[in-house]
C-alpha positions in Angstrom: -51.7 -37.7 20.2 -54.1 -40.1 21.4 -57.5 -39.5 21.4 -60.8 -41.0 23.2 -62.3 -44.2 21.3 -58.9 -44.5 19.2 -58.6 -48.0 18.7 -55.7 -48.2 16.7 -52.9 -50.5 18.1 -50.1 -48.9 20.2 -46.7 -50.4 19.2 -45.5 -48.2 22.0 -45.7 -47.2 25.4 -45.3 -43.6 26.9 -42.0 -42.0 26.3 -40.5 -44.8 24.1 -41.0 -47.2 26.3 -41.0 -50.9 25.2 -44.9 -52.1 25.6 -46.1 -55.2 27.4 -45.2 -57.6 24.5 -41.8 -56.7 24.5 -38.5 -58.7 24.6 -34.9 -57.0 25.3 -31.6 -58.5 25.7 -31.1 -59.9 28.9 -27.5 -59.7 28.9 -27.4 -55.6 28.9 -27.0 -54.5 32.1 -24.0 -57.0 32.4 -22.5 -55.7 29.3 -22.9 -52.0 30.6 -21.6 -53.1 34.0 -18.4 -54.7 32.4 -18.1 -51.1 30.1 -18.1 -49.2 33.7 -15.5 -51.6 35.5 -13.0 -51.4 32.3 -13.6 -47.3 31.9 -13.0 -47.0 36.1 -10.1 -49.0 36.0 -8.3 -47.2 33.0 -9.2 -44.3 34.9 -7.2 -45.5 38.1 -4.7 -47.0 36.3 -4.0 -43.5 34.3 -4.3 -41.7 38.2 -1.8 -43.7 39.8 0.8 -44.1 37.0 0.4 -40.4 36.5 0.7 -39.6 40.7 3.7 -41.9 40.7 4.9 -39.8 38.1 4.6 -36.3 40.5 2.9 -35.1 37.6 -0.8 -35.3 38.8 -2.7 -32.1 39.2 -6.4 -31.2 39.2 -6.0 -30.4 34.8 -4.8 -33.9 34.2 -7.3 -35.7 36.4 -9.7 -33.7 34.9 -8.1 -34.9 31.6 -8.1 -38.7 32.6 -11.7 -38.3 33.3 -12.4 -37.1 30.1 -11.1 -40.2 28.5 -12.4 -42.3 31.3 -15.8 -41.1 30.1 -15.5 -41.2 26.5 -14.4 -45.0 26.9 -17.1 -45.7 28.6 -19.1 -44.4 25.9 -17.8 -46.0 23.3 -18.1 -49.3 25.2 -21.3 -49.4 26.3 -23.7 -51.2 23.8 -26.7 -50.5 22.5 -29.9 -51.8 24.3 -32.0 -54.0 21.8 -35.7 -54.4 22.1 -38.4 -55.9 20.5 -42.0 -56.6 20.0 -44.8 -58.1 17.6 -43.6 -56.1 14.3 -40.6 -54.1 15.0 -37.2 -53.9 16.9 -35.4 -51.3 18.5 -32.2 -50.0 19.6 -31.5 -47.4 21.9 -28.2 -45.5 22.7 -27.8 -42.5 24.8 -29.1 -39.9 23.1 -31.2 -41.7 20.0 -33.6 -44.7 19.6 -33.6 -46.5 16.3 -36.8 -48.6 15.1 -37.4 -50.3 12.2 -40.4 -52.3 11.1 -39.6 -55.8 11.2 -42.6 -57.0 9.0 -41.7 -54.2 6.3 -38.3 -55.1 5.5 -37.0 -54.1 2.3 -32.7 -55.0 3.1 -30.8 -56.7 6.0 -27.3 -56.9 5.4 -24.3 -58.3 7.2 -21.4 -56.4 7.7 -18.0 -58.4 8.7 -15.1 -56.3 10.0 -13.5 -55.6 13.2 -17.0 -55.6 14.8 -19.8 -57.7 13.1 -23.1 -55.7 12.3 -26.2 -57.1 11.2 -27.9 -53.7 9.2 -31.9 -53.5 8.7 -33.7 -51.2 6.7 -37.4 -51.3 6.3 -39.8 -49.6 3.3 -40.1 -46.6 5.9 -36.9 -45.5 5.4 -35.8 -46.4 9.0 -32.1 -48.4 9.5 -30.8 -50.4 12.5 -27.6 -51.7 13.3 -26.9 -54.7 15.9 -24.7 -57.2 16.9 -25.6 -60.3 15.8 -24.3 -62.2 19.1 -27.2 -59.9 20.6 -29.8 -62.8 18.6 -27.0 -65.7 19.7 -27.8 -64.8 22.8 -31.4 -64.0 23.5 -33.7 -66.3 21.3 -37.0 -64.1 22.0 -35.6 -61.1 20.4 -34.7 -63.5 17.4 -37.9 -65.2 17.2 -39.5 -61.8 17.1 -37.2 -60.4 14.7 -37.6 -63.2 12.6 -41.1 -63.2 12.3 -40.7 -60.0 11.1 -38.8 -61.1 8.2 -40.4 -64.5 7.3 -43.7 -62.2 7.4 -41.9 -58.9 5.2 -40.7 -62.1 3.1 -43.9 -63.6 2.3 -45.3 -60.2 1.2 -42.3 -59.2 -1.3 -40.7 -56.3 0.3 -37.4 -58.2 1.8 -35.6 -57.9 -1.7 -32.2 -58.0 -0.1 -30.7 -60.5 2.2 -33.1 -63.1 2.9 -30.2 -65.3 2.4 -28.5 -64.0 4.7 -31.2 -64.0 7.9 -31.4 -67.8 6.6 -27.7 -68.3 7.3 -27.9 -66.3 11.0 -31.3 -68.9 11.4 -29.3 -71.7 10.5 -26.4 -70.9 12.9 -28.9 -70.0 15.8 -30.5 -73.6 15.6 -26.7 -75.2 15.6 -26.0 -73.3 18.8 -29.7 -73.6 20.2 -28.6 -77.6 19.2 -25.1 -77.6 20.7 -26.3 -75.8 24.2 -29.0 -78.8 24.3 -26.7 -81.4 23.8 -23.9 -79.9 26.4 -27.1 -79.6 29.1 -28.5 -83.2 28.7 -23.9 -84.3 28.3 -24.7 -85.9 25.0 -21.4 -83.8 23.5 
């Protein structure tokens, strides 16, 4: 709790909000909007395939619904934030911070969907899409001063290399977009 004449920086708002120095990715609502259209349209295709049937009844809309919903769930991504010192992610029900300047690990993980993993010397753990950084520059300049600062001070013992190699790829396609703006291709 805060009390009168603390001076100690807030790195966050009221109710987990983001602060006034905060960056999130601008391509969210657009993502959750697409989850929304493909979960309503499973959802109608499942009602009218299953009314041409003559097999609709209020149990199996109910059931459609159900896997309407839990679609949508799956689909929708988390919301990525961050500020001077840390980054965020925020699902339904859980928001997951880490300390970007105490880094200790950040790992990629390759598989059906790619996952960048971040742990910092507090013990906390993110997980994000890289094309989340692709995509919004000021949550990757944020993020990696965060690194280059938890790199300087020894704690990043584990995958500097790799935040090099997502740096390097960043300024290609920061380089690439550039070019294809100003039709030097």
């Amino acid at each position: 709790m805060e009390q009168l004449g603390d001076t100690r920086p807030r790195t966050e708002g009221p109710r987990g909000s983001a602060g006034p120095g905060a960056v999130h990715d601008r391509d969210w609502a657009t993502d959750v909007r697409r989850s929304v259209r493909c979960s309503a349209a499973l959802f109608g295709l499942l009602l009218f395939v299953d009314g041409a049937a003559g097999s609709l009844d209020w149990r199996r809309g109910a059931l459609w619904l159900l896997l309407a919903s839990l679609l949508l769930l799956v689909l929708v991504p988390a919301r990525v934030s961050a500020g001077t010192g840390w980054l965020a992610t925020r699902r339904l029900l859980r928001t997951r911070r880490v300390r970007t300047d105490l880094l200790i690990a950040a790992r990629p993980v390759e598989g059906v969907a790619r996952r960048l993993v971040l742990r910092d010397a507090l013990g906390n753990r993110v997980e994000i899409d890289p094309e989340v950084l692709v995509r919004n520059p000021a949550l990757w300049y944020r993020l990696d001063e965060g690194a280059r600062a938890a790199e300087a001070a020894g704690t990043l013992r584990c995958g500097a290399v790799a935040l090099h190699r997502l740096a390097h790829r960043l300024d290609r396609e920061a380089a690439l977009g550039a070019f294809r703006v100003s039709g030097l291709e």
